[in-house]
C-alpha positions as CSV (number, residue, x, y, z in Angstrom):
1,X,73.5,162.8,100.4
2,X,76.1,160.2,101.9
3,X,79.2,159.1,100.8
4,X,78.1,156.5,98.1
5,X,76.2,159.4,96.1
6,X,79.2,161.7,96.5
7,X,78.5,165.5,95.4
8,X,80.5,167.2,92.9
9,X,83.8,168.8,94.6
10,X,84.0,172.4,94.4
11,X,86.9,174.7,93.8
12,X,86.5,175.8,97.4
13,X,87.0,171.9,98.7
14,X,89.9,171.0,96.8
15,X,91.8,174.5,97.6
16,X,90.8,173.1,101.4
17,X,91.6,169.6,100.6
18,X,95.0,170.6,99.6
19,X,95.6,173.0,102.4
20,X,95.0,170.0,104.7
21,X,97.7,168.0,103.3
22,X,100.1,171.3,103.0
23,X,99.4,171.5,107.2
24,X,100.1,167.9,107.8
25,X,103.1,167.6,105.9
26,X,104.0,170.8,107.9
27,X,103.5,169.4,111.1
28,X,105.1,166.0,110.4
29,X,108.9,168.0,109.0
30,X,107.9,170.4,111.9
31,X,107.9,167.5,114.6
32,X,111.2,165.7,112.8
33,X,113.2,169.1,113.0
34,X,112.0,168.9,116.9
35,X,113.2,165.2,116.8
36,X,116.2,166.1,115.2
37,X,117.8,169.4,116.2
38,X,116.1,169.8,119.5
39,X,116.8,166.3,120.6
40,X,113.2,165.7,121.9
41,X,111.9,162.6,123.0
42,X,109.6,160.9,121.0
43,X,106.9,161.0,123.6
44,X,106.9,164.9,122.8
45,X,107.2,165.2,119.5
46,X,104.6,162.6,118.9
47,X,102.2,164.4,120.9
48,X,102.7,167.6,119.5
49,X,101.8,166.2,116.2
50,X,99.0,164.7,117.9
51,X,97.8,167.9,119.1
52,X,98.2,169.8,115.8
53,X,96.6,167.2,114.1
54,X,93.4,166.9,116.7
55,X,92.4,170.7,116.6
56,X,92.8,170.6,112.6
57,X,89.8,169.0,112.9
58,X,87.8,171.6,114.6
59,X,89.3,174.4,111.9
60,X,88.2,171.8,109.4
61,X,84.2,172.8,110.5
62,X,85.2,176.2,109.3
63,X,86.3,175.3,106.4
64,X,85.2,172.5,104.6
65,X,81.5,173.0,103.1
66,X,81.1,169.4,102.0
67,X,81.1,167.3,104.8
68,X,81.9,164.2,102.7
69,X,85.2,165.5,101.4
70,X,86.4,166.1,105.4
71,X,85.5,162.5,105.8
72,X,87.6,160.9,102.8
73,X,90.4,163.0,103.9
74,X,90.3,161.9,106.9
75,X,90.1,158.0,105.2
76,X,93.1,159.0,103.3
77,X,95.2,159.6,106.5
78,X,94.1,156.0,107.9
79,X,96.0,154.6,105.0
80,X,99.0,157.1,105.0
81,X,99.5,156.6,108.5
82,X,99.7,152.7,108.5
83,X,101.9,153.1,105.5
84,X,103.9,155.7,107.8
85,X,104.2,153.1,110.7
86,X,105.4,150.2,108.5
87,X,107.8,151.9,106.6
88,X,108.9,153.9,109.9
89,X,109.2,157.1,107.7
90,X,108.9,159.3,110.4
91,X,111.5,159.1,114.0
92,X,108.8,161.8,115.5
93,X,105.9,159.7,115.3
94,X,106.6,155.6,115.3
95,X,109.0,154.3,117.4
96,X,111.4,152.0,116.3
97,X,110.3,149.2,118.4
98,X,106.9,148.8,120.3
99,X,104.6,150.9,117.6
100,X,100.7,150.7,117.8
101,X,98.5,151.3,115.2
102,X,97.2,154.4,117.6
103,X,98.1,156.6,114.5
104,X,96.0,154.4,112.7
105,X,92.9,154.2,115.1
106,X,92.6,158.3,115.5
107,X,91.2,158.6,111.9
108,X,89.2,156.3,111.8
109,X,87.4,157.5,114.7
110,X,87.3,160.8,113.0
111,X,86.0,160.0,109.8
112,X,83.3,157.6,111.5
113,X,82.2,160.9,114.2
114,X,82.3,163.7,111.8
115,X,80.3,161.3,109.1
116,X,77.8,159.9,111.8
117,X,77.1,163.5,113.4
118,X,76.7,165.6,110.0
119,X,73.2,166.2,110.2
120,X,72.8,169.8,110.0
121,X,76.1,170.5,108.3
122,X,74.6,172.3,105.3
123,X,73.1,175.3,108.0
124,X,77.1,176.3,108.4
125,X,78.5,176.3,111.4
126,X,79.2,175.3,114.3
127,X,77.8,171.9,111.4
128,X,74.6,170.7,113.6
129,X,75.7,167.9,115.9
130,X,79.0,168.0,115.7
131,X,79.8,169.5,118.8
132,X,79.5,166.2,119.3
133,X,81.9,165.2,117.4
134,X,84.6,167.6,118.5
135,X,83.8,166.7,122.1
136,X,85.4,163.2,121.7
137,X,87.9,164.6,119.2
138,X,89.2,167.0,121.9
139,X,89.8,164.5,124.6
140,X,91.7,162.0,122.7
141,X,93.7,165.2,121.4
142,X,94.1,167.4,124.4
143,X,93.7,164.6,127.4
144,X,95.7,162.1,125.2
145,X,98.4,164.1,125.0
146,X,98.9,166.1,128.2
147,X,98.2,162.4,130.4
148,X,101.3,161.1,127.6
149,X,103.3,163.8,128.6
150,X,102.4,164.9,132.2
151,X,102.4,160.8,133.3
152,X,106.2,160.0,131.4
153,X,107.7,163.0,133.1
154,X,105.7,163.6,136.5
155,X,104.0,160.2,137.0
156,X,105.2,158.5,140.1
157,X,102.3,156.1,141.0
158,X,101.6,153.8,138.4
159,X,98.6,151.3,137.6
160,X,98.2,148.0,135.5
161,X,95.8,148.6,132.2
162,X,93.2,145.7,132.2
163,X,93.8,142.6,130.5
164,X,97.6,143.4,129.6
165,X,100.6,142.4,132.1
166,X,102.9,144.7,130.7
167,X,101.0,148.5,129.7
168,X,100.6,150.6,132.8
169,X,99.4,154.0,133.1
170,X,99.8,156.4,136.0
171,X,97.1,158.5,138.2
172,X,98.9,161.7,137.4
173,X,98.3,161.1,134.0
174,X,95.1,160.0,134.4
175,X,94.2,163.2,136.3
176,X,95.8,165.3,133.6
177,X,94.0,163.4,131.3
178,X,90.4,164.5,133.2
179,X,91.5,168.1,133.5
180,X,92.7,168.9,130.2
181,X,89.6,166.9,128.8
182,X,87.0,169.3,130.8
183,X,88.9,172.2,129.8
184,X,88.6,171.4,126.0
185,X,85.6,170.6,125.6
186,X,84.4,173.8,127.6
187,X,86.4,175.7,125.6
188,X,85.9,174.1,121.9
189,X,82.1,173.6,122.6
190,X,82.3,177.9,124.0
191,X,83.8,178.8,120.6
192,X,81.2,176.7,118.6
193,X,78.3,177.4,121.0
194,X,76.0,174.9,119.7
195,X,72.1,176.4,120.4
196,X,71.6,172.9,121.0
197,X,73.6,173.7,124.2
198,X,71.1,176.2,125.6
199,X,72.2,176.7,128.9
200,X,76.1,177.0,130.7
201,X,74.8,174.0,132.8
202,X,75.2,172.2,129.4
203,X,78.5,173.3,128.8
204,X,79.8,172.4,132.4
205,X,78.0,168.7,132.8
206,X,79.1,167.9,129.2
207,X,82.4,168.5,129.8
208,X,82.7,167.1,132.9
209,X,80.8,163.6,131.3
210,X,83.3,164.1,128.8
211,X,86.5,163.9,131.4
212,X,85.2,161.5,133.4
213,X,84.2,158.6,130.6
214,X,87.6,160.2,128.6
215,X,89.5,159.4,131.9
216,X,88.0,155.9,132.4
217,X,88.2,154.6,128.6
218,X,91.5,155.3,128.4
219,X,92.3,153.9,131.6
220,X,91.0,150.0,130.4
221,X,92.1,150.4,126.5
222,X,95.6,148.6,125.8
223,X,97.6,148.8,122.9
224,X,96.5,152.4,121.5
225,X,92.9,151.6,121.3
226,X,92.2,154.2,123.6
227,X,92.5,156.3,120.5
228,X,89.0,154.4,119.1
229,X,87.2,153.7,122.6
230,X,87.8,157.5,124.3
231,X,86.5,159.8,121.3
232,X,83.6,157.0,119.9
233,X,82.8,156.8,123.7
234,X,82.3,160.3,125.0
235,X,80.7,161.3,121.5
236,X,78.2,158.4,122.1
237,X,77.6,158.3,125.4
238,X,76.8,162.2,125.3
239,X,74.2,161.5,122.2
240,X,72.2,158.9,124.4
241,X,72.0,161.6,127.5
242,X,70.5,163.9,125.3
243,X,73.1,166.4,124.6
């Protein structure tokens, strides 16, 4: 069954369906009342939405039961976030001046990851092969957001992003963005333990395959891209290893 031969929605979809939306539109007012009242700087805020958004997608294994209907939801957000970004709707999220279409970008890769690995989704969870899946998802959520936030307020020594003359990044980020991805992905992949993942030497090399392709994807992608090449990346390249 793929998406063109869509399966009937159950009552127990749509009651998740809606409880998606209900979250994001929590987290959106949540990160505007942190823009706001709390005087935060967009680089925070955005990344805490971010965040909140990226592990949704692991609670989403739990409870969606129709893989399909996770993957149009996801579709849906492509389209409400690049209608978010034009319009500039919400301070917490788009700047002003200088936006990318990264809001745009994380979606997709999640609706193309969760479709591509669903094999085995029917059995429950942790959903067959997509501890794949969420190994990609988690380092453009959690290394993303902590080399964002670590590099803007510790970063010190600074790098030029190939191909751009003006988007640098910095090698504390960067290292941030390593360690947070290794300790994600041990940690999402220790709370799904996939038996695909039969041994803790699994756990350890995928994670740290994860962090390092994470960290160097994100080092060479300009212009929010990173938030396509990292997670489509370290899903992919973890596939053709064997994992």
């Amino acid at each position: 069954m793929g998406l063109l031969s869509l399966p009937s929605l159950t009552s127990e979809t749509l009651k998740v369906i809606v409880f998606t939306y209900t979250y994001i539109t929590t987290i959106l007012l949540f990160g505007e009342i942190l823009s706001k009242k709390c005087d935060l700087p967009l680089y925070i805020t955005r990344k805490i939405i971010h965040t909140l958004a990226g592990t949704w997608m692991f609670i989403s294994l739990y409870l969606f039961e129709q893989w399909e209907y996770l993957v149009l939801t996801c579709v849906s957000f492509i389209v409400f976030n690049f209608i978010f970004l034009q319009l500039k709707i919400f301070r917490s999220m788009d700047p002003r001046e200088g936006a990318t279409l990264g809001t745009v970008y994380f979606p997709i890769s999640c609706a193309f990851l969760i479709g591509y690995f669903h094999e085995g989704w029917e059995n429950g969870f942790p959903r067959g092969r997509e501890y794949l899946a969420i190994a990609g998802i988690m380092a453009m959520t959690f290394g993303d957001a902590s080399a964002s936030v670590i590099g803007k307020t510790y970063g010190r020594r600074g790098y030029q992003v190939i191909g751009t003359s003006h988007e640098k990044r910095t090698y504390e980020g960067s290292l941030a963005f390593f360690i947070f991805t290794l300790l994600s992905v041990s940690f999402f992949w220790s709370l799904m333990s996939p038996p695909e993942l039969d041994s803790k030497w699994n756990y350890f090399w995928g994670s740290l395959i994860s962090a390092s392709v994470g960290t160097f994807l994100e080092s060479i992608s300009p212009m929010g891209t990173d938030n396509l090449t990292v997670p489509v990346g370290v899903s992919f390249i973890l596939s053709i290893l064997g994992f």
